[in-house]
N, C-alpha and C positions, 0 to 999 in steps of 0.2 A: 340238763344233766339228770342222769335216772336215778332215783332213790335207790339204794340200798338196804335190804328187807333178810335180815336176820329169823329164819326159819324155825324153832324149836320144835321139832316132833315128838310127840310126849305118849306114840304109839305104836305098835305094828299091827297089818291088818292081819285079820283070819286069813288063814289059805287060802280057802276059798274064792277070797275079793283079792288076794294081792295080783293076780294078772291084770285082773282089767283094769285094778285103780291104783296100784302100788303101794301107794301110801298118803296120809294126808297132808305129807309137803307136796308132794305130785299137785294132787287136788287145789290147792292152794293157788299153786305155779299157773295154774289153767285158769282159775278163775282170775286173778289177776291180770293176764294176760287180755281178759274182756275188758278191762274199764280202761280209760284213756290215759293216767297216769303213767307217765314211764318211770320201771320199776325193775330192777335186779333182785332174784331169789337165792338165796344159801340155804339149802335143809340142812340140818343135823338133828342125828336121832339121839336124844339125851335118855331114854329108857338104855342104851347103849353106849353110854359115857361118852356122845360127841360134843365136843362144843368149840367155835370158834376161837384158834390163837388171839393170844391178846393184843397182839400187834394189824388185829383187824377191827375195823372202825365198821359200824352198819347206823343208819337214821333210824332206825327202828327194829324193837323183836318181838315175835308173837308165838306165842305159846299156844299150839292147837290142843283139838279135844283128843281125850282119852280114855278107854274102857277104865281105866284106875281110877279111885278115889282123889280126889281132889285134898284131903285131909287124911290120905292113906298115910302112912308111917316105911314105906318104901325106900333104900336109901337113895336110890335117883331121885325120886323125890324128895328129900331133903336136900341133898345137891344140888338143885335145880330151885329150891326156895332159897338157897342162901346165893345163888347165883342171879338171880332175879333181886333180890332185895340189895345188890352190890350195882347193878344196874338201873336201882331206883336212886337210891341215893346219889348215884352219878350224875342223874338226871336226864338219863335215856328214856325213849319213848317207848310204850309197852302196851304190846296190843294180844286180850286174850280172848279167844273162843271154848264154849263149853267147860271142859277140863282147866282151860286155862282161864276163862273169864272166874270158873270157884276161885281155884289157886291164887288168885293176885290179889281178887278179894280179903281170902282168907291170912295172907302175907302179909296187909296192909292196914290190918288192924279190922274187918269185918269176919263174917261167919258164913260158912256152908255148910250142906250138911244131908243125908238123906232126905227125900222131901216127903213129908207126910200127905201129901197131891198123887204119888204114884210116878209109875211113867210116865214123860211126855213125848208122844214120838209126831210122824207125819209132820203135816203141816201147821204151823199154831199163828195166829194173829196176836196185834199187840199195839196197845194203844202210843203213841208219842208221848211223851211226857217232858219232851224240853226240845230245846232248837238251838244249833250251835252254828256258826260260820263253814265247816267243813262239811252240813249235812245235807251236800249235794246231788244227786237232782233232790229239790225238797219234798217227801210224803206225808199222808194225812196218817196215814197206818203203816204197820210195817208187817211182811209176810213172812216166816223163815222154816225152811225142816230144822227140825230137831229130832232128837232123840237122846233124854236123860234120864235119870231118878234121883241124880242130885240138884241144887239149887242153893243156889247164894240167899241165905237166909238173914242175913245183916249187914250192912254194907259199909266200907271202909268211911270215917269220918268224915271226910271232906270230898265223896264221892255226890254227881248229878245222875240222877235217875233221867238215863235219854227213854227207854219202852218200858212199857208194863203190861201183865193181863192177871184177869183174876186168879189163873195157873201160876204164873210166874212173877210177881209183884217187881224182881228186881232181873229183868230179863234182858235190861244194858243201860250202862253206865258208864261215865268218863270220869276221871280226877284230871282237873285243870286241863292241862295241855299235854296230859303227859301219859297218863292211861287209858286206854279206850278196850271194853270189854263186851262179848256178846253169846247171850245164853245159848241162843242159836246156831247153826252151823249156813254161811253163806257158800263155802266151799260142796256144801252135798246139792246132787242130783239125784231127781228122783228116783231112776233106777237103784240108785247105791240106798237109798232110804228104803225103797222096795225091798232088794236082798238081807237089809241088818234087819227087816220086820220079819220077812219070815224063817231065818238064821232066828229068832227069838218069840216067835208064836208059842212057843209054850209055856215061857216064863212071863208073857205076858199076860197070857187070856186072852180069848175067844171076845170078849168086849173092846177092848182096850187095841186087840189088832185089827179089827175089819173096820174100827172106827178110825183108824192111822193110814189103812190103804185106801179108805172111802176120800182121803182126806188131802191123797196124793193127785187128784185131779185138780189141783188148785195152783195156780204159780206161784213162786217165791220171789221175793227181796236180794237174792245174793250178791246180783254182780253190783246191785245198789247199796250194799252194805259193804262192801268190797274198795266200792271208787271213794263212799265214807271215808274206811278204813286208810287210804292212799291221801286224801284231803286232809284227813288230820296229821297222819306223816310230813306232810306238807307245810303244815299251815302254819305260820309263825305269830305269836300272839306282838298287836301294836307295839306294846313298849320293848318287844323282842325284834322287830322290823328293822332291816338294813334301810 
């Protein structure tokens, strides 16, 4: 039977990209559709007051990235924190990228916050820093696009540091079985990394951009973080096992 995967969109794209990419539930939808997990998607855009009847059950919700602050003062984003932390305590399973890996963080009792690092765009590597049941195929390193200026600067109490790099100390993390979160974005392709860098060559610098598209000749991790993302949906801890 297919998983059930609860969408949050927590953005709309520029004009410019919404033809070719629609939006990062789209994105999502397609990267999912590579890894072998079978899997049902719901978008709802919560910047637009959507959100699942309650009389709808999903295994999991994930909270994609967003241009907005993760600690912004937005009233969607306060409706969307008190709607998430009714689904933690429920003990729903919660899966966040970018936007959404600060936000859960910061929800759960850690800290985000501007990074005093700068942007990170392109490609970034990142050490493993733990090894869980779900983190299948297994890697030595992990590859991902990005592109932030925020960064989870503390991390909730009882949360496992799975990557790290000297850029990004806490650049994913799981609590138990139940939150799985990633600084990275698995759902971008290089072209759409391409167009956000030069849509932002000048807030960046002439440093900071040639060294991001020097950077896009490198492969990513996505759909490997993706079938991750699908295996922990999945995976039911021993003394939880039918």
């Amino acid at each position: 039977m297919s998983l059930r995967i609860c969408i949050l969109e927590t953005d709309i794209l520029r004009p410019e990209l919404v033809d070719q990419y629609q939006g990062y539930g789209q994105m999502f939808k397609h990267l999912f559709s590579q890894q072998p997990i079978a899997a049902e998607f719901t978008v709802y855009n919560v910047m637009q007051g959507e959100y699942p009847s309650d009389d709808l059950t999903f295994d999991a919700y994930l909270v994609t990235g967003s241009k907005a602050d993760s600690f912004g003062t937005d009233p969607w984003i306060q409706t969307l924190k008190t709607y998430l932390l009714t689904r933690y305590e429920r003990g729903d399973k919660l899966l966040g990228v970018c936007f959404g890996h600060q936000l859960l963080a910061l929800l759960l009792g850690g800290k985000s916050e501007r990074a005093t690092q700068g942007w990170g765009v392109g490609t970034h590597q990142y050490k493993l820093a733990a090894k869980a049941p779900w983190m299948s195929p297994l890697k030595e390193e992990l590859t991902l696009l990005i592109s932030h200026q925020d960064q989870v600067t503390a991390l909730p109490e009882n949360a496992t540091v799975i990557a790290s790099s000297d850029f990004c100390p806490f650049a994913a993390y799981h609590i138990n079985d139940q939150v799985l979160c990633f600084q990275g974005h698995p759902e971008f392709i290089h072209d759409y990394s391409r167009a956000l860098l030069e849509i932002r060559q000048q807030a960046l610098g002439e440093e900071i951009f040639s060294k991001g598209i020097q950077s896009l000749e490198h492969e990513h991790h996505g759909t490997t973080v993706a079938e991750w993302m699908m295996r922990f949906v999945a995976h039911k801890p021993e003394n939880q096992a039918v």
